[in-house]
N, C-alpha and C positions, 0 to 999 in steps of 0.2 A: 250587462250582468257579469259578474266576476264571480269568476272558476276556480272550487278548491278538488284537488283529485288526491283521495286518500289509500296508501297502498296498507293493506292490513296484513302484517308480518310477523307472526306466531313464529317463535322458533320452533318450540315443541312440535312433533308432528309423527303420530302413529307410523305412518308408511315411509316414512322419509325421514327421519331425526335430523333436525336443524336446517330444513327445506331451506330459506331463506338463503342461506349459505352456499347451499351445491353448489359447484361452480358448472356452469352450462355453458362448454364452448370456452371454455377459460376464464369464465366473469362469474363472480356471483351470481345466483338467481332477482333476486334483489335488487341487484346494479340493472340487469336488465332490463326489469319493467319499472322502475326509475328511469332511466336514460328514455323508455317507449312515450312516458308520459312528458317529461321535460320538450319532448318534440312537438309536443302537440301548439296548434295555434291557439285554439280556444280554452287551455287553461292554464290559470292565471300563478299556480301556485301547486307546488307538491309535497306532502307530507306523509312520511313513513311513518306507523302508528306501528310501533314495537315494544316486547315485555323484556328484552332481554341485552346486556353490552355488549355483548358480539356485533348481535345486527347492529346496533346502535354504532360501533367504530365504524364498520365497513360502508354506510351510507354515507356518513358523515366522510369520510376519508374519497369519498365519489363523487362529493360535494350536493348531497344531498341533504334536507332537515328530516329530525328525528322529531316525534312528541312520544312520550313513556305513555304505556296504558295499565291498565289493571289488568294482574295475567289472568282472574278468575272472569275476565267476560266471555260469554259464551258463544261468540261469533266475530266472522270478520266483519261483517255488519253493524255490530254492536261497537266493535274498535272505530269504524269509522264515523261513528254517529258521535263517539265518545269526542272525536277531534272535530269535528264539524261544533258541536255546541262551546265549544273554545273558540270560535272562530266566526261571530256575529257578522263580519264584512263581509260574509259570501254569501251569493243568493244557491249556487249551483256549489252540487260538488258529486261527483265522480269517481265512483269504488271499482278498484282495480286490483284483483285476486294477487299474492305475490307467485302464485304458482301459473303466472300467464305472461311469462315472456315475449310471446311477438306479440301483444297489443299495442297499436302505435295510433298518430293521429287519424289515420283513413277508419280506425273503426273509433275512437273518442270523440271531434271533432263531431262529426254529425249526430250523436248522443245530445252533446250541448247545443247543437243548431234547433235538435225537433223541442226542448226543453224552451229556449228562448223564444220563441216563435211560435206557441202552440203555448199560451197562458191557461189553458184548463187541464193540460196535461202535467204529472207530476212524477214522472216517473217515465224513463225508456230503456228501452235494452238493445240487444240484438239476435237475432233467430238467423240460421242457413238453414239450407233443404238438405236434409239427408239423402244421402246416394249410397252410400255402405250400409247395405241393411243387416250387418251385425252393429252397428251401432242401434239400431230403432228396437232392436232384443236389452240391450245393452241399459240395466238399471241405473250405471255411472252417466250415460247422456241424458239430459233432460228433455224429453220430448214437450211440443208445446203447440197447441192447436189456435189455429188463428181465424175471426170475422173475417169476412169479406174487406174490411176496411185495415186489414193488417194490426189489428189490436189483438193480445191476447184473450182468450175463453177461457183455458186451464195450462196449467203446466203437470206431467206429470215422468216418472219413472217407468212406467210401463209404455207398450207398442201403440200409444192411440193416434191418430184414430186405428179402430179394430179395422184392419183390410176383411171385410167379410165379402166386398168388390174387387175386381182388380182396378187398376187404374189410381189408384189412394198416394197423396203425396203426406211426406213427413217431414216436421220441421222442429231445432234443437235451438234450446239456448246457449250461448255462449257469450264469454267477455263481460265485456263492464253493465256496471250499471250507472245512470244520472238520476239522480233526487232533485227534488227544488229540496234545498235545508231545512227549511217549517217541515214539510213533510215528512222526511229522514227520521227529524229528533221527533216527530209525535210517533212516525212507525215504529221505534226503538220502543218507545212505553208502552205497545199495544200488546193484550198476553197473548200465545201462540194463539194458534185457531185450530179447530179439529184436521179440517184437511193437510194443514203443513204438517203438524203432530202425525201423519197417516206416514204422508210421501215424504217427509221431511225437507220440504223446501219452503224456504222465507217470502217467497213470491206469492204464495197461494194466501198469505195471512193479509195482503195487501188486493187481492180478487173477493176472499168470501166478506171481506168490511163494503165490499161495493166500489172500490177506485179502479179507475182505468188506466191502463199501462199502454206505452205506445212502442211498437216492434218497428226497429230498421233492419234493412238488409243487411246482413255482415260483406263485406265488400271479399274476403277471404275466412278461410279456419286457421286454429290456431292449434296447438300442441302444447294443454294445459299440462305440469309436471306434478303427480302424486306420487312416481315409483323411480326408482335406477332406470326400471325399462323408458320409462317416457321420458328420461332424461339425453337416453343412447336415441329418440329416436327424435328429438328435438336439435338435439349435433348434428346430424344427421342432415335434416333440413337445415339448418342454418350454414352445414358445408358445400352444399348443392346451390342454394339460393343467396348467400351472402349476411350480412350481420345488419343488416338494415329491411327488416321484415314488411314494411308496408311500401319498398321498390319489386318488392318481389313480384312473379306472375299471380294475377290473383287466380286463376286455373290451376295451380299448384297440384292441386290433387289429379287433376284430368291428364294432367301430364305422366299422372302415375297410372293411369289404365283408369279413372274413373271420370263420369262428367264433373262439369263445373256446377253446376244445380246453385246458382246465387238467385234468391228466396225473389223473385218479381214481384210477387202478392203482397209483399210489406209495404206497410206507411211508411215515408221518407218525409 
């Protein structure tokens, strides 16, 4: 099966003006999760899906391909669905946020492993276990309740499960996601669904139609960039740990006073 991995890169950007750009650690943002994907084994092909010439020099000058989108779509989902239907030769393709620098192959690579391997599945992500329980308060992390068999139930922005026990674990979406391509470009045509419209997540619109999503374990977290501050504190890590983020310790956090909490219960 052959692997197209789309980075969706908005210059525009409420909290950040011209995200794509910041430099993190001396590098564009851009550059960075370009260079994460290009390492990967299992995909075949990288495309920056941008509205704007800025971005467009700076990938292109990193030796990166550019395709133009239309600046009026409304997601980065939308952008990369827009370049997957350009792109008939690919069965898989692979959406990777541009505000997610250390994703590299240790969390893509097995996205397209469970996707190749698992032909009733169409869709996987990755979940960790939350251990900072101000994140599981925290409406920016996606919490996400899992089967017995490591499949998603619901995705939402609130604390769930309700700890009304002790003993309750908690687990977050993060990083990329893998489509089979038929699936992609029909999910793009589907109109929201009530639940996503509530909580506003694109994942719920792909639960209340009835398809099933398959969760891996995230082998590490990452340090998504929406502000300056997660900008200082992604430097930060990468000055501690090195500029190649999947040699890193995957304990990374434990190392900072908290456990490792890597999600055992996921489908691999």
């Amino acid at each position: 099966m052959k692997t197209l991995a789309v980075i969706p890169a908005r210059y525009a950007s409420t909290r950040l003006p011209g995200k794509p750009l910041v430099p993190v650690g001396g590098i564009p943002l851009v550059v960075r999760v370009f260079r994460g994907l290009a390492s990967c084994r299992r995909v075949d092909r990288v495309v920056v899906a941008v509205d704007d010439d800025r971005v467009a020099r700076v990938v292109r000058d990193a030796g990166g391909e550019v395709l133009f989108t239309p600046p009026d779509l409304p997601s980065g989902g939308d952008r990369v669905a827009y370049v997957a239907e350009r792109e008939p030769s690919f069965d898989l393709v692979v959406n990777v946020q541009v505000d997610d620098p250390l994703v590299g192959p240790d969390m893509v690579d097995p996205l397209v492993e469970i996707l190749s391997e698992d032909p009733s599945c169409d869709v996987a992500l990755l979940v960790r276990a939350i251990e900072d329980r101000d994140e599981v308060n925290d409406p920016g992390v996606v919490k996400v309740v899992l089967d017995l068999q490591g499949r998603p139930l619901y995705f939402s922005r609130s604390p769930i499960p309700y700890p009304r026990n002790e003993g309750g674990r908690w687990f977050k979406h993060i990083g990329p996601y893998a489509y089979r391509r038929e699936f992609l470009l029909a999910f793009a045509g589907w109109e929201p669904t009530p639940l996503e419209r509530t909580e506003s997540l694109e994942m719920l619109r792909m639960l209340e139609r009835g398809h099933k999503i398959r969760a891996a374990a995230a082998p590490r977290d990452t340090v998504e960039i929406d502000t300056p501050e997660d900008v200082a504190v992604c430097e930060a890590w990468l000055q501690r740990f090195g500029d190649i983020p999947w040699e890193a310790p995957r304990d990374w956090k434990k190392s900072d006073g908290a456990s490792d909490g890597a999600c055992g219960e996921c489908s691999n």
